[in-house]
C-alpha positions as CSV (number, residue, x, y, z in Angstrom):
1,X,-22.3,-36.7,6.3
2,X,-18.4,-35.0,5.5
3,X,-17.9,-31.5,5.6
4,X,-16.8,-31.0,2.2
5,X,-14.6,-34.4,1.5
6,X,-13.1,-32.7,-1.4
7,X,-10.8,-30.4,0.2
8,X,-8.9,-30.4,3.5
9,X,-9.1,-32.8,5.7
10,X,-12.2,-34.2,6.1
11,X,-14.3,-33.0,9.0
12,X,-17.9,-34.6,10.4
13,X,-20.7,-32.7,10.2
14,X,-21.2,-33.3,14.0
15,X,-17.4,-31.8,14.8
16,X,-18.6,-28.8,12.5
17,X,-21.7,-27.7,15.0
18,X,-19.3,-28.7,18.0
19,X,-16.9,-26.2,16.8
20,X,-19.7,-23.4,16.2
21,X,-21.4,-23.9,19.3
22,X,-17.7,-23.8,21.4
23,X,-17.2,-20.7,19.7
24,X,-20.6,-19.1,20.0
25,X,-20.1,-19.4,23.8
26,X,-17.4,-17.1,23.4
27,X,-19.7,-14.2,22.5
28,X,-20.5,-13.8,26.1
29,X,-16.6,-13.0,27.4
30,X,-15.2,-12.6,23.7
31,X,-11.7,-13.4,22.4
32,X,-12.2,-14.0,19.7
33,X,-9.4,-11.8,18.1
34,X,-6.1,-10.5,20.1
35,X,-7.9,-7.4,21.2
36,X,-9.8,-9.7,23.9
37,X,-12.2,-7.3,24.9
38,X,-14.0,-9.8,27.2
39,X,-17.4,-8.1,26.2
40,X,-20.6,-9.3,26.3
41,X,-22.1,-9.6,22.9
42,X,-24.8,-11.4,23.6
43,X,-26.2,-8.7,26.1
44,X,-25.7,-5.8,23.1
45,X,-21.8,-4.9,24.3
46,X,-19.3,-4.0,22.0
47,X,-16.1,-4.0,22.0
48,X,-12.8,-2.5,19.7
49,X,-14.3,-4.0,16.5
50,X,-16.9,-2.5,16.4
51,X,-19.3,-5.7,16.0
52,X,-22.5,-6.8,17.8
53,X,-24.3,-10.2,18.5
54,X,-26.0,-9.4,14.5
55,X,-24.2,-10.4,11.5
56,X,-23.2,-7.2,9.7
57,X,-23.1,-7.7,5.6
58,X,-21.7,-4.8,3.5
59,X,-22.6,-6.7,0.4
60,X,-21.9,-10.7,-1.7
61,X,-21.3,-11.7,-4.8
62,X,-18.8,-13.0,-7.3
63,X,-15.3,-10.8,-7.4
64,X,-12.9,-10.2,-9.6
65,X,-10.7,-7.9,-7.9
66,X,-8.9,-10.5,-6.0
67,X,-5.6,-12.7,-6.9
68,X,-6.3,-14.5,-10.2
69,X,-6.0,-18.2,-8.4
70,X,-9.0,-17.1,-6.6
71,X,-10.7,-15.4,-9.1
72,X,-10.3,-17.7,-12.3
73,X,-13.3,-18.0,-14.7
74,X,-16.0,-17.1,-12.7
75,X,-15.1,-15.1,-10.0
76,X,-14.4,-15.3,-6.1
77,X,-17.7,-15.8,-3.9
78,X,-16.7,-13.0,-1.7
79,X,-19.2,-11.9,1.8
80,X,-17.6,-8.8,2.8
81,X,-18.0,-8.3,6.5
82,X,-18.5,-5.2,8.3
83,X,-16.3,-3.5,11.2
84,X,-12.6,-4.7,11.8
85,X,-10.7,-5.5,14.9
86,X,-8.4,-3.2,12.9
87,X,-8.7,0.5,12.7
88,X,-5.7,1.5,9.8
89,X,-6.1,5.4,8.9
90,X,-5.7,4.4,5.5
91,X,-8.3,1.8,4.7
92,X,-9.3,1.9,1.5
93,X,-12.2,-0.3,2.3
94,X,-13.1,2.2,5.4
95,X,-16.7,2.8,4.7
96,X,-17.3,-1.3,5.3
97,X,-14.5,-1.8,7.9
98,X,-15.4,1.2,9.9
99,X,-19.4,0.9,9.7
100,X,-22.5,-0.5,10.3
101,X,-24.1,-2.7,6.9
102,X,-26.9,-4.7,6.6
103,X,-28.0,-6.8,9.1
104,X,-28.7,-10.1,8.5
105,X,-29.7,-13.8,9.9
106,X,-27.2,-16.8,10.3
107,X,-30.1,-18.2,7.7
108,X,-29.6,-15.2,5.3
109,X,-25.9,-15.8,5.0
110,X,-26.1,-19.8,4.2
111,X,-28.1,-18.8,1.6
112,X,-25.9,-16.2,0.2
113,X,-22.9,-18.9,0.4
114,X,-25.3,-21.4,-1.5
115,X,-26.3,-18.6,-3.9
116,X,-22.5,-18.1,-4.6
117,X,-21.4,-21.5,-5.4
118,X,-25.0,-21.7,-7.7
119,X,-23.1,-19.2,-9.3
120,X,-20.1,-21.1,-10.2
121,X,-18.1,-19.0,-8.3
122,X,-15.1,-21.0,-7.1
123,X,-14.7,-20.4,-3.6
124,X,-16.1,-18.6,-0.7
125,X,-14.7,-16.3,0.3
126,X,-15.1,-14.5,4.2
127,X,-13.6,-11.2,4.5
128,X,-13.2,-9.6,7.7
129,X,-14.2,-12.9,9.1
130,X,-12.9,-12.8,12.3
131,X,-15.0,-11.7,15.0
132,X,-18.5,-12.6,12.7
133,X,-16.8,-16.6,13.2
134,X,-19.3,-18.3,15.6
135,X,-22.4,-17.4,13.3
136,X,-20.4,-18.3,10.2
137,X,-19.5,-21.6,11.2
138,X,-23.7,-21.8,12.1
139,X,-24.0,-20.4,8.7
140,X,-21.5,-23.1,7.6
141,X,-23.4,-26.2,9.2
142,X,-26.8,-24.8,7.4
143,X,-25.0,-24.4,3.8
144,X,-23.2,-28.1,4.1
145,X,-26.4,-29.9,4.9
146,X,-27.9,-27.9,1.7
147,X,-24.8,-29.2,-0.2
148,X,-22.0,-27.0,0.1
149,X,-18.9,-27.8,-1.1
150,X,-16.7,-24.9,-2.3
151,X,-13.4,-24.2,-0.7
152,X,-13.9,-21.3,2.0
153,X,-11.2,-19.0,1.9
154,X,-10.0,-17.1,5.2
155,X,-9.6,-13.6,4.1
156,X,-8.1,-11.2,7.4
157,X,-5.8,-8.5,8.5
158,X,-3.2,-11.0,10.3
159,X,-4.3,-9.7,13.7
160,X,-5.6,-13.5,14.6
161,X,-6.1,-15.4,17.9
162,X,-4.5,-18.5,17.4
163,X,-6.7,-20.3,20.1
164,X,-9.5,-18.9,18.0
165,X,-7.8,-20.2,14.6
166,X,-7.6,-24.3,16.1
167,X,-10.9,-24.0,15.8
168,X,-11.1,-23.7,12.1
169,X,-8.8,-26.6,11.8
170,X,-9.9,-28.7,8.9
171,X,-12.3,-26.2,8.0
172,X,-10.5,-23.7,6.2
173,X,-9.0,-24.3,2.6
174,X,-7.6,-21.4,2.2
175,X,-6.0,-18.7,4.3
176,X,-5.5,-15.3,2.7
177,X,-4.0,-13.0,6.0
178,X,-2.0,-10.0,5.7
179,X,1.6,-9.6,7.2
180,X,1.5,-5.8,7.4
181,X,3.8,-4.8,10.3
182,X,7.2,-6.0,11.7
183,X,7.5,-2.9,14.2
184,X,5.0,-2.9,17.2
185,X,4.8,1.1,17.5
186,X,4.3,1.4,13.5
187,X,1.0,-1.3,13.9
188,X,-0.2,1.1,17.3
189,X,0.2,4.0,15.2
190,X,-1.1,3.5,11.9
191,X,-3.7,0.8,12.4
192,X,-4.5,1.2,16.5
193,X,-3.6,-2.0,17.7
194,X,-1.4,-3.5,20.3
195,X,1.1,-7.1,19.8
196,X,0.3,-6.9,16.1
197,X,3.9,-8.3,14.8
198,X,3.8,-11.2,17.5
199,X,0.0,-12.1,16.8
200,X,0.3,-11.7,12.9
201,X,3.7,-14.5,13.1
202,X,2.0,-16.8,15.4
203,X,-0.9,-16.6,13.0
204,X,1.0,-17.5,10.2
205,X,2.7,-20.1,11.5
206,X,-0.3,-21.7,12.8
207,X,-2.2,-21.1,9.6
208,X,0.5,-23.0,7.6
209,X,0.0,-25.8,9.8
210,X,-3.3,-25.9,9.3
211,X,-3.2,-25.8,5.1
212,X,0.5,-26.0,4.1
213,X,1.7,-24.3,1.1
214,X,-0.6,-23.2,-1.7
215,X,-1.8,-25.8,-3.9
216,X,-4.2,-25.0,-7.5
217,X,-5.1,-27.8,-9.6
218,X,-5.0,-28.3,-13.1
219,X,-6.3,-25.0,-14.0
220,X,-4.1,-22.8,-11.9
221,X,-7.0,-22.1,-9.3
222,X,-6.3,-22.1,-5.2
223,X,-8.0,-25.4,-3.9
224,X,-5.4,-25.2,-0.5
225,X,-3.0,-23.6,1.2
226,X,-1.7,-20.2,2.5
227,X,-1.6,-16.9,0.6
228,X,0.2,-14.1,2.3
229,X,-0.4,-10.9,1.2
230,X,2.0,-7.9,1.9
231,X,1.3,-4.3,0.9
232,X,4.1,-2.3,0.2
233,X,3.6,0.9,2.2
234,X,6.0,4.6,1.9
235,X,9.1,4.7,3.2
236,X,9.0,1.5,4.3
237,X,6.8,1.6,7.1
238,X,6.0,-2.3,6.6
239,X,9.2,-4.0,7.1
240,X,9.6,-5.7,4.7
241,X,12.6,-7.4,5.4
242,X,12.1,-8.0,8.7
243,X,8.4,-9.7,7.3
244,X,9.7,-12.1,4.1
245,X,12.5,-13.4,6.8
246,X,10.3,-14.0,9.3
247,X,8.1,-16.2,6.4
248,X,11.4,-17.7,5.0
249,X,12.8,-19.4,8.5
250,X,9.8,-20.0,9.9
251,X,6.8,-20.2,7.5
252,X,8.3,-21.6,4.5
253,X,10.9,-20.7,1.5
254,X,8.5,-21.6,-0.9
255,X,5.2,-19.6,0.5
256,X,3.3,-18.3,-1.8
257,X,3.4,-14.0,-0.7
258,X,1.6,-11.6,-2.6
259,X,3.4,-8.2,-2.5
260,X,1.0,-5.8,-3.4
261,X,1.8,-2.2,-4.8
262,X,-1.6,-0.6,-4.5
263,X,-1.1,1.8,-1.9
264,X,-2.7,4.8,-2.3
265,X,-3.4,7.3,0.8
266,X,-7.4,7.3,1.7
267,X,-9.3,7.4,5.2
268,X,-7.1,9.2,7.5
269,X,-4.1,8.4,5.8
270,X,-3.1,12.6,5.9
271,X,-2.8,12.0,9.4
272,X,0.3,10.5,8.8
273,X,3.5,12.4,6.6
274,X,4.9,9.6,4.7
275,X,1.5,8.4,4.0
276,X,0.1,11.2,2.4
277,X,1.9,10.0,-1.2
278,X,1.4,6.9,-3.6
279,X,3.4,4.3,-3.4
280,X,6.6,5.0,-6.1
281,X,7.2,2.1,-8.3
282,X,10.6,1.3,-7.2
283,X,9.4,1.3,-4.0
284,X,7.2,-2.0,-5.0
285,X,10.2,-3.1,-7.2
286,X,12.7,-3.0,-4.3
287,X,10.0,-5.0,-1.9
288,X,10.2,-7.7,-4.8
289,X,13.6,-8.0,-5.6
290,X,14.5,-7.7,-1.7
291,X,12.2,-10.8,-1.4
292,X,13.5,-13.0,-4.0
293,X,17.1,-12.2,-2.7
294,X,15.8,-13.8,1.1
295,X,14.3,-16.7,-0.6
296,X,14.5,-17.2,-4.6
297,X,11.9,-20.2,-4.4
298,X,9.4,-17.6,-3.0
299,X,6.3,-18.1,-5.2
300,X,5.9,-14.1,-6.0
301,X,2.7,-12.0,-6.6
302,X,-0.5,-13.3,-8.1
């Protein structure tokens, strides 16, 4: 049997369990992200993300909140995941990234894959995936034998292992990562973690080889491809132009980036001056125009 021979490359089912098994094994030193905390989490340690040997669900179902390629007529299947190897004071999703949600078994979350594409829902979407990957791709081998076929969509902060992402190679249809830092001491200070900048470019770049540039079919909906999302933050604590040149020389001119304008201070964000404001609109308009100017054939906000 395939693992879905509709999208990606086309990947046994036997490769599939290899991949989850090889990657289950790294529960008990785990690396899984660049924080490499080397705990145990099959003996009950935890390490900087805040995760466990138990799956974690805050909650599943079709969205409509996300980019309209992903969302299209009926919805993204989004899982949202709890904890984060990221800690940003102004997560507006804090009360999932920073806590503990339902509990649930590898079983449990086929199901809630299969449920979602029952639905009609046009992808699957894993958010906060990262350090939850061994018992997804379990998940993933229980859900493909039950007939699962949607296009699984990578949905993550940018602060990836790329050892850990070779692994998803041919398994992932769509990767949806955040490019939120250029500046090192900017990532350690507002989201608490080290190498961010050099983790979130290698990332990309391994992401793209993975999946290329985006691709929808007919009806404008993601089947492949990357989707970089940047958000815009005050005073220009992002880098953005440090960030869209980085993705036009070495990513592609043509990727498809998301520039996002929704910043809004939350969490901790009054720990930090320039964050305690809203995003001003000609803040988001000179992210925009300062990316077309580094690559006009940039495919712009979705």
């Amino acid at each position: 049997m395939e693992f879905r021979p509709f999208y990606g490359e086309n990947i046994d089912l036997e490769t599939l369990i290899q991949r989850s098994e090889e990657l289950m094994g790294n529960l008990e030193s785990c690396t899984l992200c660049p924080h490499a905390c080397r705990v145990n989490r099959k003996k009950g340690e935890i390490g900087q993300c805040g995760a466990g040997m138990e799956l974690e669900v805050a909650s599943y179902g079709p969205h409509y909140g996300e980019e309209s390629l992903l969302v299209g007529y009926r919805g993204s299947g989004t899982i949202f995941f709890n904890h984060c190897p990221m800690h940003c004071i102004y997560c507006q999703n804090w009360t999932i990234s920073q806590s503990h949600g339902e509990k649930i078994s590898i079983e449990t979350l086929a199901g809630y894959m299969e449920e979602l594409q029952a639905l009609g829902c046009h992808n699957i979407n894993l958010v906060t995936p990262t350090h939850y990957l061994p018992q997804i791709l379990a998940a993933l081998v229980i859900a493909v034998r039950n007939g699962l076929n949607a296009p699984i969509v990578y949905n993550c902060g940018g602060y990836e292992s790329t050892a850990t992402l070779k692994k998803l190679d041919g398994i992932i249809d769509i990767y949806l990562p955040d490019a939120k830092y250029a500046d090192e001491n900017t990532a350690l200070q507002l989201s608490r973690i080290h190498g961010y900048p050099e983790a979130m470019k290698a990332a990309l770049e391994e992401m793209h080889r993975q999946v290329g540039d985006l691709k929808v079919d007919r009806r404008g909906i993601a089947q492949r491809g990357l989707l970089i999302r940047h958000l815009v933050l005050p005073d220009n604590l992002a880098g953005t132009e440090e960030i869209m040149t980085f993705i036009a020389k070495k990513i592609s001119p043509t990727a498809a980036i998301n520039i996002m304008a929704q910043y809004y201070p939350a969490y901790q964000a009054f720990k930090h001056q320039s964050l305690q404001h809203h995003l001003q609109p000609k803040e988001h308009e000179k992210a925009c125009k300062l990316a077309f100017s580094i690559s006009p054939k940039f495919q712009l906000n979705f």
